[in-house]
N, CA, C and O atoms as CSV, one atom per row, in Angstrom:
chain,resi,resn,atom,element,x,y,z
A,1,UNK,N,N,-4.564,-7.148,-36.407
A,1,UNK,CA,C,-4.213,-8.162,-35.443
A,1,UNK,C,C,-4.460,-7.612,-34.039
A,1,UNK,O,O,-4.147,-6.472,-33.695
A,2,UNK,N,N,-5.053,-8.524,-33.254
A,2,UNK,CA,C,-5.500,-8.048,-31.586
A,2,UNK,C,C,-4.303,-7.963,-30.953
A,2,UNK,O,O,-3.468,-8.854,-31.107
A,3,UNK,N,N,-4.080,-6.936,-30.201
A,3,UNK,CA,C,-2.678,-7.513,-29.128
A,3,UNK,C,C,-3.409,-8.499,-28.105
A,3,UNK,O,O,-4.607,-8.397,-27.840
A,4,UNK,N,N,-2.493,-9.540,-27.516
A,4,UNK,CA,C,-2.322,-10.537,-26.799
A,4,UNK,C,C,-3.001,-10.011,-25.035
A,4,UNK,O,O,-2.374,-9.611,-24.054
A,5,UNK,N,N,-4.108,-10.178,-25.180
A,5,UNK,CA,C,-4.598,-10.091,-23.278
A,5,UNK,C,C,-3.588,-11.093,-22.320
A,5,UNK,O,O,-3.542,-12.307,-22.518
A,6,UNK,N,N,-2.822,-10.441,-21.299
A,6,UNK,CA,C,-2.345,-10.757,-20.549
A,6,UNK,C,C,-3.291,-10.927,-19.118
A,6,UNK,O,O,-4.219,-10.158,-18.866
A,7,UNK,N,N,-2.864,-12.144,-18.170
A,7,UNK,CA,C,-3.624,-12.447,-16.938
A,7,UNK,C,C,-2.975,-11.442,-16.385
A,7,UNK,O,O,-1.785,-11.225,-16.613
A,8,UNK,N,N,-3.707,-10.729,-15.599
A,8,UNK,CA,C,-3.495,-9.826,-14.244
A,8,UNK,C,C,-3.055,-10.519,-13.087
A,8,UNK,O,O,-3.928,-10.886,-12.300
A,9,UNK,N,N,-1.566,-10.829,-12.769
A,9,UNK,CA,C,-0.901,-11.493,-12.096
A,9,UNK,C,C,-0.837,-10.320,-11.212
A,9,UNK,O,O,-1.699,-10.470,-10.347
A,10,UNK,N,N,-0.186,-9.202,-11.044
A,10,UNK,CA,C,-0.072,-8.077,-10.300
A,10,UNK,C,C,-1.276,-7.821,-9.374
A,10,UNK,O,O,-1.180,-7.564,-8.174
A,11,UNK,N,N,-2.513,-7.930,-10.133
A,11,UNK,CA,C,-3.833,-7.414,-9.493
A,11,UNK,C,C,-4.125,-8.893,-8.644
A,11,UNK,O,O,-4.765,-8.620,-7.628
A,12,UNK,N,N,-3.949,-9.849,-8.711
A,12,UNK,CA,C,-4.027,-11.355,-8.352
A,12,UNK,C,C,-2.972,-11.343,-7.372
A,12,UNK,O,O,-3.394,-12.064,-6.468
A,13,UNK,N,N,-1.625,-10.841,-7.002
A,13,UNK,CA,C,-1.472,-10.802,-5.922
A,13,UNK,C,C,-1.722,-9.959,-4.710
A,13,UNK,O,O,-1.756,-10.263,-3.518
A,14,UNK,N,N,-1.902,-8.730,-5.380
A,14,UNK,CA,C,-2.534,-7.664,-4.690
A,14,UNK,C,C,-3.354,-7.845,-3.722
A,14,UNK,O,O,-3.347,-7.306,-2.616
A,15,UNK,N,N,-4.645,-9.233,-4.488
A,15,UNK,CA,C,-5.956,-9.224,-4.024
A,15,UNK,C,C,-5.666,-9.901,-2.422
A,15,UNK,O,O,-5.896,-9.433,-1.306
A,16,UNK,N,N,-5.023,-11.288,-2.886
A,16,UNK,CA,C,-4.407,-12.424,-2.066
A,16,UNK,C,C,-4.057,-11.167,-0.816
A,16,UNK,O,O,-4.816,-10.828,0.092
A,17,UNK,N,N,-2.919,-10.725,-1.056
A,17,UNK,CA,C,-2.486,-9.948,-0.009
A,17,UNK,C,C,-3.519,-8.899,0.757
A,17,UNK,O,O,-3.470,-8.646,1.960
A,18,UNK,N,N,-4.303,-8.436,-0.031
A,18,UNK,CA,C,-5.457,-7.927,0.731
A,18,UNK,C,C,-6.133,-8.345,1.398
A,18,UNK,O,O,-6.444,-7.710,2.406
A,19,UNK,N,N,-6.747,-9.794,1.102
A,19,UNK,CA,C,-7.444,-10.485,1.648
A,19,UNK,C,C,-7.013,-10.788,2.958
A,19,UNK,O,O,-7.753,-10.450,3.882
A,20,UNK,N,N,-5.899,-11.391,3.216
A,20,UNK,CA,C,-4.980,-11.596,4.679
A,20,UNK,C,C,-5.263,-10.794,5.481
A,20,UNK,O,O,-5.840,-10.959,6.556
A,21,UNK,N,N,-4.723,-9.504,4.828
A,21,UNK,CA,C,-4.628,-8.164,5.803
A,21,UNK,C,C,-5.674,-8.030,6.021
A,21,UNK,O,O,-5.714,-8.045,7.251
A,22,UNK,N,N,-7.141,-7.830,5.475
A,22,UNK,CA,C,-8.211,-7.463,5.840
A,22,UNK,C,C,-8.512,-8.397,6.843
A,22,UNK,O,O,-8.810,-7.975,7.960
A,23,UNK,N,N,-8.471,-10.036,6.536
A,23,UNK,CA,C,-8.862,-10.958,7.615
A,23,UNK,C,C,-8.023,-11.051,8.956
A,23,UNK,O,O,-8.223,-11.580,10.049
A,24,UNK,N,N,-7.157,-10.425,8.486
A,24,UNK,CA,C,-6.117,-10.195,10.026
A,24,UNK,C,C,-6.542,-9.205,10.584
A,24,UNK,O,O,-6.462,-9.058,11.804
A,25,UNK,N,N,-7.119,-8.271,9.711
A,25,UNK,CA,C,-7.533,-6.852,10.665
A,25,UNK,C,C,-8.744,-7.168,11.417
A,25,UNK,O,O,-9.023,-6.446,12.374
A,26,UNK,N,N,-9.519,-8.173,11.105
A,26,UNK,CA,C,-10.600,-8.446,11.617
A,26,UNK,C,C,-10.729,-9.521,12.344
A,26,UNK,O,O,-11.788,-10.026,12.719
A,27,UNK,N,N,-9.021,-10.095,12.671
A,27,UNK,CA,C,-9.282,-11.260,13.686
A,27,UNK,C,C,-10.053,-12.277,13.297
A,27,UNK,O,O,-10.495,-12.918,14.250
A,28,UNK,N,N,-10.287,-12.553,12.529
A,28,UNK,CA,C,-10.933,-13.587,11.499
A,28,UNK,C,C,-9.100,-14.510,11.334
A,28,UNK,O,O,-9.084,-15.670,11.745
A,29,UNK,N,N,-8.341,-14.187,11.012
A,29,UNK,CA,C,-7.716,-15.008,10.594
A,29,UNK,C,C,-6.443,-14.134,11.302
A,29,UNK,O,O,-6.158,-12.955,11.090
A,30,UNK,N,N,-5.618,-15.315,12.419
A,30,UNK,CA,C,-4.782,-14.346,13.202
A,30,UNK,C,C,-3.214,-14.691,12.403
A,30,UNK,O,O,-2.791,-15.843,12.311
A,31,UNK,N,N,-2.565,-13.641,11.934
A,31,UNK,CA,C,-0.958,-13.482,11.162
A,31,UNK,C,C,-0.334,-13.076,12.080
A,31,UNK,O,O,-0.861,-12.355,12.926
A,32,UNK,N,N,0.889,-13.426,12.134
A,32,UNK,CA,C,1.724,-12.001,12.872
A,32,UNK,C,C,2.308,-11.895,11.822
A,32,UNK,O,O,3.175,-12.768,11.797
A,33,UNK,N,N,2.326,-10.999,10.462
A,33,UNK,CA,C,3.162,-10.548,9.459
A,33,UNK,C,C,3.030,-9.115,9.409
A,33,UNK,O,O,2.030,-8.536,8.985
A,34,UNK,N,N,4.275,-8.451,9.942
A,34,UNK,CA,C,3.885,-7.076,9.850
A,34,UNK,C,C,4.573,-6.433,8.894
A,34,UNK,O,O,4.652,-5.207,8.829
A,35,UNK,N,N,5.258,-7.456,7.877
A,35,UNK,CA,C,5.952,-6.848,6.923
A,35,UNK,C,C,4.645,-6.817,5.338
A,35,UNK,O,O,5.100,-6.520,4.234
A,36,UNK,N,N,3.460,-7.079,5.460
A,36,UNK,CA,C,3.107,-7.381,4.570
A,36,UNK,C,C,2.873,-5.741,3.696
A,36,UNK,O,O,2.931,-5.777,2.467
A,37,UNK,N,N,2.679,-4.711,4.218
A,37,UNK,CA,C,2.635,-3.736,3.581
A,37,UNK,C,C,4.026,-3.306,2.774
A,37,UNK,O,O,3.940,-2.707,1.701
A,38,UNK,N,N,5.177,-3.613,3.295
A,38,UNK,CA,C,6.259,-3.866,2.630
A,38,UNK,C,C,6.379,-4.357,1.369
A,38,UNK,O,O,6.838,-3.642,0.479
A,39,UNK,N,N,5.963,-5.699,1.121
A,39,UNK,CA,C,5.735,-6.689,0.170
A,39,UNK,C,C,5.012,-5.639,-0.804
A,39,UNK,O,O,5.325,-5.222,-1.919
A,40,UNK,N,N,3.865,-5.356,0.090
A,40,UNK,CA,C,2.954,-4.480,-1.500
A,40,UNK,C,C,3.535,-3.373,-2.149
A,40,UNK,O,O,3.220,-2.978,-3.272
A,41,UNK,N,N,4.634,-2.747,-1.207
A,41,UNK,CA,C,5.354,-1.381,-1.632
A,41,UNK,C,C,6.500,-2.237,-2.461
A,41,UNK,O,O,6.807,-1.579,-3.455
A,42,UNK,N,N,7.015,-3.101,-2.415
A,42,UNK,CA,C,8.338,-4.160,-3.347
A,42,UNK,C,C,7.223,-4.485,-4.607
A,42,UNK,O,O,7.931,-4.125,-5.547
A,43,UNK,N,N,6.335,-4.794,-5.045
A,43,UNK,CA,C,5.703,-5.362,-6.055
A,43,UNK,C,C,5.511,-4.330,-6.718
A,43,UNK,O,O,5.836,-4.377,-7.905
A,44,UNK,N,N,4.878,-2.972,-6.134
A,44,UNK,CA,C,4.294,-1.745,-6.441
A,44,UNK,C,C,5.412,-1.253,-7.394
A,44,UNK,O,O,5.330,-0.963,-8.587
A,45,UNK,N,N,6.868,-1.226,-6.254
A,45,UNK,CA,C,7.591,-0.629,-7.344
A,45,UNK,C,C,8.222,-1.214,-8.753
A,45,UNK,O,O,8.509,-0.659,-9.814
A,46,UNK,N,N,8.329,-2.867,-8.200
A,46,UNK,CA,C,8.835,-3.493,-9.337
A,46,UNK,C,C,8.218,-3.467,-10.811
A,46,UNK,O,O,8.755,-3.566,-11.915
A,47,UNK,N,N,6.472,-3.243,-10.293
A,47,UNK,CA,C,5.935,-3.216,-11.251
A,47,UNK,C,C,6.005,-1.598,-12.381
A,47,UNK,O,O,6.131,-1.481,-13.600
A,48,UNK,N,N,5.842,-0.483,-11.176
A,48,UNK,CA,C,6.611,0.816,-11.935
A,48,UNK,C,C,7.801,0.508,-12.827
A,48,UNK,O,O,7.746,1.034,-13.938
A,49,UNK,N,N,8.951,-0.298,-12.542
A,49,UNK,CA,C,9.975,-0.259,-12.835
A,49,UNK,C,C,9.820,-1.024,-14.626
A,49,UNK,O,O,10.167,-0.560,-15.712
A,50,UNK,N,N,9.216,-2.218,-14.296
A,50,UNK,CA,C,8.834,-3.257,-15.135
A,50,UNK,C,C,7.703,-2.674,-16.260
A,50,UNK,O,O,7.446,-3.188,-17.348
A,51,UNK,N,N,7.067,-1.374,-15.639
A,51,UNK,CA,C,6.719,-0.734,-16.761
A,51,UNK,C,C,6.960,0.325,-18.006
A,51,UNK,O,O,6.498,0.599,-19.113
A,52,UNK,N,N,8.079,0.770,-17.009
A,52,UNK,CA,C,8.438,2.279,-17.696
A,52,UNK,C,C,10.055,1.618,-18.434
A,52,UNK,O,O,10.635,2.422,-19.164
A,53,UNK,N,N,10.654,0.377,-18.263
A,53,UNK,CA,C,11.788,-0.189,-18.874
A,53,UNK,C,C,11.576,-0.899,-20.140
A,53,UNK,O,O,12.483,-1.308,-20.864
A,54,UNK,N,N,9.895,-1.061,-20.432
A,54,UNK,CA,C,9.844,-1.509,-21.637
A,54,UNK,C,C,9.872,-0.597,-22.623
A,54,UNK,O,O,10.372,-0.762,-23.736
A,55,UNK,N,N,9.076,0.833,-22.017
A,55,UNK,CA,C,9.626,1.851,-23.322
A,55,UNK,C,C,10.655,2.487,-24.164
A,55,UNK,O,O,10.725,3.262,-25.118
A,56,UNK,N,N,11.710,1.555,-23.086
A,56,UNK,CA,C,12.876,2.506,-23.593
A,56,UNK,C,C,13.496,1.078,-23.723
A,56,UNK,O,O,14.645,0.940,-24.145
């Protein structure tokens, strides 16, 4: 039996959020969000967390 492919939701917000930041860095698209590196360090860890709690 195959295990079940899951969508890359993690990597899918990642991207989103990259995209901003890059277009904000380039004045292409003006944010004032300066918490967004924040956000990626909150997902980053949740996702550590959300990984290493299924093994046990």
């Amino acid at each position: 039996m195959k295990g079940k492919i899951k969508f890359p939701i993690l990597a899918t917000i990642l991207l989103i959020f990259a995209v901003f930041w890059l277009l904000n860095e380039l004045e292409v698209l003006i944010l004032n969000i300066p918490w967004i590196p924040i956000v990626l360090i909150i997902i980053s860890i949740g996702l550590i967390f959300n990984r290493f709690s299924k093994n046990y």
